[in-house]
Backbone as a chain_set.jsonl record, in Angstrom:
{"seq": "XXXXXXXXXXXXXXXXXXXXXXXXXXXXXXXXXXXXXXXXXXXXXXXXXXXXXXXXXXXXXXXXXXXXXXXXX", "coords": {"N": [[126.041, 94.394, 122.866], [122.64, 94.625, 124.493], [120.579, 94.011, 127.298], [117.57, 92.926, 128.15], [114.834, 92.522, 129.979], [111.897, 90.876, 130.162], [108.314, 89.86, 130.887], [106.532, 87.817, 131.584], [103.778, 84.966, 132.189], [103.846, 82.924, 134.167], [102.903, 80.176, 133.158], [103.68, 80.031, 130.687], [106.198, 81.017, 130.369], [107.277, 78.305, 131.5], [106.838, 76.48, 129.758], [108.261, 77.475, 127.154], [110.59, 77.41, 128.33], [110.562, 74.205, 128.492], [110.661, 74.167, 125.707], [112.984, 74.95, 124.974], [115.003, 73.174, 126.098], [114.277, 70.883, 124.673], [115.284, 71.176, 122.528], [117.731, 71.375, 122.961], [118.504, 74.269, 123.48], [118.772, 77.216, 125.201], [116.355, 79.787, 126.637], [117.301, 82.625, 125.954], [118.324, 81.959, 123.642], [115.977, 80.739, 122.227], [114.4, 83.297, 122.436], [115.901, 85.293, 121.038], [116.041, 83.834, 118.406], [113.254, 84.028, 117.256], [113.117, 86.448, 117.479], [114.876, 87.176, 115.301], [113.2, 86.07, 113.29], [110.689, 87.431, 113.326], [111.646, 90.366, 112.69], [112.615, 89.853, 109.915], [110.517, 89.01, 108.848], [108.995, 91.112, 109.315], [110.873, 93.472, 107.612], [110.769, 92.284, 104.987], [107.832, 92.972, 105.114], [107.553, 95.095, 105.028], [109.491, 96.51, 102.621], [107.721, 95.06, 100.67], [105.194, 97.005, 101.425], [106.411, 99.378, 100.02], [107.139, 99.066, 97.717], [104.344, 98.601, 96.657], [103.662, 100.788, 96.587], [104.979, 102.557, 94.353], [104.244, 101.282, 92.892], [101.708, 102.124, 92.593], [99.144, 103.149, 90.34], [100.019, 102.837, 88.02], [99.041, 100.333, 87.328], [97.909, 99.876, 84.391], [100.054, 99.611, 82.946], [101.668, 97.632, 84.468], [100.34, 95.835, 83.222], [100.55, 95.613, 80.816], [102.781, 94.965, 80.469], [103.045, 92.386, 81.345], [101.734, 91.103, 79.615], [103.214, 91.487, 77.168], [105.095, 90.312, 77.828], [104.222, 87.589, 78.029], [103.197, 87.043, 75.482], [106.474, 87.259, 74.505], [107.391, 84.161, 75.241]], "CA": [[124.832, 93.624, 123.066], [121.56, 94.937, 125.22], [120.016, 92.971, 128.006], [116.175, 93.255, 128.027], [113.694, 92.161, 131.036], [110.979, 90.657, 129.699], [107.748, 89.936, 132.155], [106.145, 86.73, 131.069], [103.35, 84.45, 132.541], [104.442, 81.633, 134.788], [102.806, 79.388, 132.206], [104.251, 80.541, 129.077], [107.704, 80.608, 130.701], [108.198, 76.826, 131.62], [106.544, 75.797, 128.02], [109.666, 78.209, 126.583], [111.94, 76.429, 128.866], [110.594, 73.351, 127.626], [110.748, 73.718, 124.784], [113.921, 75.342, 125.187], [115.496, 71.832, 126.643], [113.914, 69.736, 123.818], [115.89, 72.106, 121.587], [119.213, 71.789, 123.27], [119.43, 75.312, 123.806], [118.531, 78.027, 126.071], [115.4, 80.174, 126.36], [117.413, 83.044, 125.509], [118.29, 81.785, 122.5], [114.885, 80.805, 121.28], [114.15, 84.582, 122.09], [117.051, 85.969, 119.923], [115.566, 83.185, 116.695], [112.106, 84.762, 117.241], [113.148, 87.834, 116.797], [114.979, 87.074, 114.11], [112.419, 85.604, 112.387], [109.636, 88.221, 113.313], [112.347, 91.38, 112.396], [112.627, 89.442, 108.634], [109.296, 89.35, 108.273], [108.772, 93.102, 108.826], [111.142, 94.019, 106.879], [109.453, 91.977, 104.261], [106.209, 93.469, 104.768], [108.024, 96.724, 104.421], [109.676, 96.075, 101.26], [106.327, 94.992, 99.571], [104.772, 97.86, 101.082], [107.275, 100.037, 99.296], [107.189, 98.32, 96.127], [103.118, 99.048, 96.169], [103.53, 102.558, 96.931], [105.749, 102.902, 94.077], [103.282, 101.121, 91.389], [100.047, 102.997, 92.791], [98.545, 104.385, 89.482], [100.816, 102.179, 87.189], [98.52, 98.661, 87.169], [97.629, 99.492, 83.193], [101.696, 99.71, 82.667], [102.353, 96.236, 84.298], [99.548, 94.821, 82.667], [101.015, 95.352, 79.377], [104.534, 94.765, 80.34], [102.934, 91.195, 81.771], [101.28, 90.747, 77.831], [104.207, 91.266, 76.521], [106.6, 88.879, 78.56], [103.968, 86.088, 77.691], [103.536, 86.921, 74.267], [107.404, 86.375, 73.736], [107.195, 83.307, 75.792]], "C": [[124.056, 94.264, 124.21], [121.239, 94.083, 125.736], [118.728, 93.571, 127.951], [115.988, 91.951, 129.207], [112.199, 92.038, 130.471], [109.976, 89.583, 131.018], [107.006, 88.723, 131.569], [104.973, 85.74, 131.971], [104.019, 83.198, 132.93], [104.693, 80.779, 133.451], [103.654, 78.863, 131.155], [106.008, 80.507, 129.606], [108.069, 78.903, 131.047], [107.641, 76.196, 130.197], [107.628, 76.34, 127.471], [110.674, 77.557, 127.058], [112.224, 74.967, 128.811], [111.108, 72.536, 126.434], [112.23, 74.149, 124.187], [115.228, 74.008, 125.457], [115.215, 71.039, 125.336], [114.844, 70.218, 122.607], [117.543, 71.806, 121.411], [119.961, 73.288, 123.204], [118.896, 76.651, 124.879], [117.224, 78.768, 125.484], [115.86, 81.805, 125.943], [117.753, 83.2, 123.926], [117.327, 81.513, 121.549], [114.372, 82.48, 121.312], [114.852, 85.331, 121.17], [116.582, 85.587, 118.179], [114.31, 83.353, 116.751], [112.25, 86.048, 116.518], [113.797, 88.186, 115.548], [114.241, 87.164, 112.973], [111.001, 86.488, 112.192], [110.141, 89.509, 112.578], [112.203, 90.933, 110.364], [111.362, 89.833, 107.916], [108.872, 90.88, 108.03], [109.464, 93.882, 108.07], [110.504, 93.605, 104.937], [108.538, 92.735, 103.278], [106.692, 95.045, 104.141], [108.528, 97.108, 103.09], [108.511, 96.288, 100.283], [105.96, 96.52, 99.698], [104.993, 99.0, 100.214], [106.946, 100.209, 98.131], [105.711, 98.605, 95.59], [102.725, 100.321, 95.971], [103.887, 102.978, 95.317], [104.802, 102.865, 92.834], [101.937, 101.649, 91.413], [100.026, 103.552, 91.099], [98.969, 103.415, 87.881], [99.902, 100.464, 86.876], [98.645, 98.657, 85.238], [99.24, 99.254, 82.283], [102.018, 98.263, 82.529], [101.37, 95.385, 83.736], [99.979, 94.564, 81.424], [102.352, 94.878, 79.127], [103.822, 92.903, 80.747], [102.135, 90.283, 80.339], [102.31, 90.283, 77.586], [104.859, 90.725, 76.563], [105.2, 87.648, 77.787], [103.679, 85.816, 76.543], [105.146, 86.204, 73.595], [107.607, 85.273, 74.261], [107.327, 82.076, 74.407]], "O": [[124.826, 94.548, 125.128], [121.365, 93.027, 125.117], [118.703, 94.776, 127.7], [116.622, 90.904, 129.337], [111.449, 93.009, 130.364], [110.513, 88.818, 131.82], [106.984, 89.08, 130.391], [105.565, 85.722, 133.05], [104.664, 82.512, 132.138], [105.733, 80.585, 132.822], [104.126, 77.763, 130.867], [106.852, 79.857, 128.989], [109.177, 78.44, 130.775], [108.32, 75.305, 129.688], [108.312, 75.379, 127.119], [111.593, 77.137, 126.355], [113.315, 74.415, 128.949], [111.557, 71.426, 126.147], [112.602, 73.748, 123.084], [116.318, 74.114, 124.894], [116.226, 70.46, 124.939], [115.047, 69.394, 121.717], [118.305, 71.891, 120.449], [121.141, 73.588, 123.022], [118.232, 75.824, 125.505], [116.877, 78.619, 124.312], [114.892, 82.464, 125.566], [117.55, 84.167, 123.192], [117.454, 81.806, 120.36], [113.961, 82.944, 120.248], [114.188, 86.091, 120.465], [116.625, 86.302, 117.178], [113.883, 82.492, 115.981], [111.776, 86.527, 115.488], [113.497, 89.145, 114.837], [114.379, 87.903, 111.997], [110.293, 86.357, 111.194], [109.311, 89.971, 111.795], [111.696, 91.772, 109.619], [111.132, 90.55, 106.942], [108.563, 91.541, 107.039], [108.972, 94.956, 107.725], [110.045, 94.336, 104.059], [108.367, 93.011, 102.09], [106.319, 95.767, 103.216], [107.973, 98.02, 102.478], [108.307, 97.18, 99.459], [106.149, 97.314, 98.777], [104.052, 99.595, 99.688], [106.545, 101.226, 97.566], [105.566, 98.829, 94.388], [101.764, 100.81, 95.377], [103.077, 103.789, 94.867], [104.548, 103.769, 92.038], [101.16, 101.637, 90.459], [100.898, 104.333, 90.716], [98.259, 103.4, 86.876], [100.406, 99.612, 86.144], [99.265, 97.756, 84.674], [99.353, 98.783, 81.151], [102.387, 97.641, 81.533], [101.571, 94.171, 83.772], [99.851, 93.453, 80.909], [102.91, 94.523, 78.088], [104.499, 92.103, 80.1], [102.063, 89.061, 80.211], [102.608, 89.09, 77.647], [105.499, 90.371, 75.572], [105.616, 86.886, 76.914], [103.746, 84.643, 76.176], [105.288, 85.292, 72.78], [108.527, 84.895, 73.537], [107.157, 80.877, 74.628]]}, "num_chains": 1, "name": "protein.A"}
């Protein structure tokens, strides 16, 4: 495990520790389920982007493959 120093506005730190308390759990731990939840997402976005890269050129392909599924429907 890595320790990180993170520099934060007064402010913004006792609202985290707040909300950190209302939580029942520490303000490192809401940092850890942030990043969780921000890391997911990018991989995500990365994924899709992937997946668009892949069909560049191909739209008249899935258009007919998307006929055809609702034809046998």
């Amino acid at each position: 495990m890595s320790a990180l120093t993170i520099r934060l506005p007064d402010d913004k730190y006792k609202r985290l520790k707040d909300l950190s308390r209302r939580r029942h759990t520490s303000v490192n731990r809401l940092i850890d389920e942030m990043t969780t939840i921000m890391l997911a997402e990018f991989d995500a976005e990365t994924r899709f982007q992937l997946r668009a890269e892949r069909g560049q050129g191909k739209q008249a392909l899935g258009l007919e493959l998307l006929e055809k599924a609702m034809r046998e429907k």
